[in-house]
C-alpha positions in Angstrom: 16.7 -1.0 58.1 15.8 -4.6 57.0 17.8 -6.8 57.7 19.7 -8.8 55.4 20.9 -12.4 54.9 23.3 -13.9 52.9 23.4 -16.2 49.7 25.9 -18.5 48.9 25.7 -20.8 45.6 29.0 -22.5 43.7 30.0 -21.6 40.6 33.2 -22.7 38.4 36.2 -20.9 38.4 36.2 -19.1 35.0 32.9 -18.2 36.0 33.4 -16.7 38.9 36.7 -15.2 37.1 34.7 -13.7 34.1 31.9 -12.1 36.7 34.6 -10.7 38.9 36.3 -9.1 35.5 32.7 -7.9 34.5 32.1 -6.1 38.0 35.2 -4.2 37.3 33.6 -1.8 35.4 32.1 1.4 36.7 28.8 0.7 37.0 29.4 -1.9 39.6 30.7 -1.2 43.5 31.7 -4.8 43.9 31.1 -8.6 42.4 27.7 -8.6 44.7 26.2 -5.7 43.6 26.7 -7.4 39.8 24.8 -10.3 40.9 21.8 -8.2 42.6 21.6 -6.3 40.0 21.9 -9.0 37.5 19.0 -11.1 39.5 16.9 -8.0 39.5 16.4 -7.5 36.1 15.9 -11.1 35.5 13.1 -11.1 38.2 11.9 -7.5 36.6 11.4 -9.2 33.3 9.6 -12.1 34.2 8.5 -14.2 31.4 11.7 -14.3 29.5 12.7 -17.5 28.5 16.6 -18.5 27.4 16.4 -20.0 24.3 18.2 -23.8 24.9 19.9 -23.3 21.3 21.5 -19.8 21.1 21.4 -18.5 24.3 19.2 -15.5 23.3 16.6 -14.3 25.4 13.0 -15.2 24.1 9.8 -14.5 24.8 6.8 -16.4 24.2 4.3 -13.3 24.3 6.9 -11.3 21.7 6.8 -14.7 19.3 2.7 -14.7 19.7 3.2 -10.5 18.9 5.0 -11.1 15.8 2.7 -14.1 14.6 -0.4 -11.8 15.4 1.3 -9.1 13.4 2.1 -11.0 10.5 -1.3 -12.5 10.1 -2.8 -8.7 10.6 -0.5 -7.8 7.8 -1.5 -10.4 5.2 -5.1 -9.8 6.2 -4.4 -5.7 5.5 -3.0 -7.0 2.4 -5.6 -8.9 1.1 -7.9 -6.0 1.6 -6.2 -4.0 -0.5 -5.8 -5.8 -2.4 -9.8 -6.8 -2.6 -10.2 -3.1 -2.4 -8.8 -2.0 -5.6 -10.4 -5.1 -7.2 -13.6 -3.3 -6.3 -12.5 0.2 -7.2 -11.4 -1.1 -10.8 -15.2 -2.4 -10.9 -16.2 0.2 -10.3 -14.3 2.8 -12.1 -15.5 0.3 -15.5 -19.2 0.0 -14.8 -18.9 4.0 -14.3 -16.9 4.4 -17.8 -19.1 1.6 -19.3 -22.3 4.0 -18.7 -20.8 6.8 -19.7 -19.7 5.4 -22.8 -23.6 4.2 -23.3 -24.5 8.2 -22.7 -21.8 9.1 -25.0 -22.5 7.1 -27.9 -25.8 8.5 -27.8 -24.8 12.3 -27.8 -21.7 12.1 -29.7 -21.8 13.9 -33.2 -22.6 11.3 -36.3 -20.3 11.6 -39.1 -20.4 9.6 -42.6 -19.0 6.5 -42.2 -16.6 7.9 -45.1 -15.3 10.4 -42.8 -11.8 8.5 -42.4 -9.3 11.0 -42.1 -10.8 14.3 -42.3 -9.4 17.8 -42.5 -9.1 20.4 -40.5 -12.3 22.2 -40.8 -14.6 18.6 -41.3 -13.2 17.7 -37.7 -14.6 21.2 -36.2 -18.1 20.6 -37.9 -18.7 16.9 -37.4 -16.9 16.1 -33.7 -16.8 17.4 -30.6 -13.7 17.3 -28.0 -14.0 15.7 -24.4 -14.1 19.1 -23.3 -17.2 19.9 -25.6 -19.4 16.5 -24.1 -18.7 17.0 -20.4 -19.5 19.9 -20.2 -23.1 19.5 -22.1 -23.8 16.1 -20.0 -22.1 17.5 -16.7 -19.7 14.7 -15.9 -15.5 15.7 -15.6 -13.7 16.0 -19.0 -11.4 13.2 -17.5 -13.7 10.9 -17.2 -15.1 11.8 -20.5 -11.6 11.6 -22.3 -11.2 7.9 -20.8 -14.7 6.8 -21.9 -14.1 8.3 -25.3 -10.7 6.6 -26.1 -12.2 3.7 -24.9 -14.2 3.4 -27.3 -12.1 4.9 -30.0 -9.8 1.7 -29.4 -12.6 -0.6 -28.7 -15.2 0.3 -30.4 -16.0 0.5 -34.7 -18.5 3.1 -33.6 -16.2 5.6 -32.3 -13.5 7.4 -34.2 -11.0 10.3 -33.6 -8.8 12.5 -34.9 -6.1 15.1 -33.6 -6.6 19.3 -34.9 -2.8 19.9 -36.2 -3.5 23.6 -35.1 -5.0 22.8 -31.6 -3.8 19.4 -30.7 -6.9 18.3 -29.2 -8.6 15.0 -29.7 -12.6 15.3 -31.8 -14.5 12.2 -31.3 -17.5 11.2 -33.6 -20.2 8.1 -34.3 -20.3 6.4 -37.8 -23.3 4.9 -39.2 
């Protein structure tokens, strides 16, 4: 057995009172086992620092943690963020050449072809559904594109069937 040696340091009265109250408890045999247990984990968790102003325990390494993390998540923010820029880019040059495709396949109707009936919008349109599927591109992409240039464009107009509820698309010269 090793052999053991004894410690003696001064502390004030209420200290020593509050320890003694603390060592009490269960989880303690005696005010000595408090304080080898108590300078255990301090020793166990070297690098902990007492912070002067609230008494907290501190760490540098945990402060250096959370500065690393909050730069990371700005920086994973900011690629998002640069991300969907892209995308958007993207997604508009796509629609933009689709649009070019479209205006050159899309029927042509007279430019006095306003708001036609039932049976003009049949003959001199087609649907999204109609133009994707002769070009091979999705009808989604093609309904986008098309109201595009609906709302953009003099070029482009549409109509709703009343029977069918789909959108026709056609050119005017």
């Amino acid at each position: 057995m090793a052999e053991k040696t004894t410690v003696a340091f001064r502390v004030a009265e209420d200290v020593k009172a509050e320890w003694e109250d603390a060592a009490e408890g269960p989880e303690y045999n005696s005010l000595s086992h408090l304080i080898r247990l108590s300078v255990q984990k301090e020793i166990a968790s070297e690098g902990r620092q007492t912070a002067a102003e609230d008494g907290q325990p501190a760490t540098e390494a945990s402060g250096e943690v959370l500065d690393s993390l909050t730069r990371l998540e700005r920086t994973v923010g900011e690629m998002h963020d640069e991300l969907e820029a892209i995308g958007r880019e993207d997604r508009d040059e796509e629609l933009y050449d689709l649009e070019q495709v479209l205006l050159e396949i899309l029927p042509t109707a007279p430019s006095g072809l306003q708001e036609p009936d039932e049976a003009q919008i049949e003959n001199d349109a087609a649907t999204a559904e109609d133009l994707s599927a002769r070009i091979g591109a999705r009808t989604s992409d093609v309904s986008d594109a098309l109201e595009r240039l609906a709302t953009n464009s003099a070029q482009v107009r549409d109509a709703t069937h009343r029977t069918t509820d789909e959108a026709y698309y056609w050119r005017v010269e």
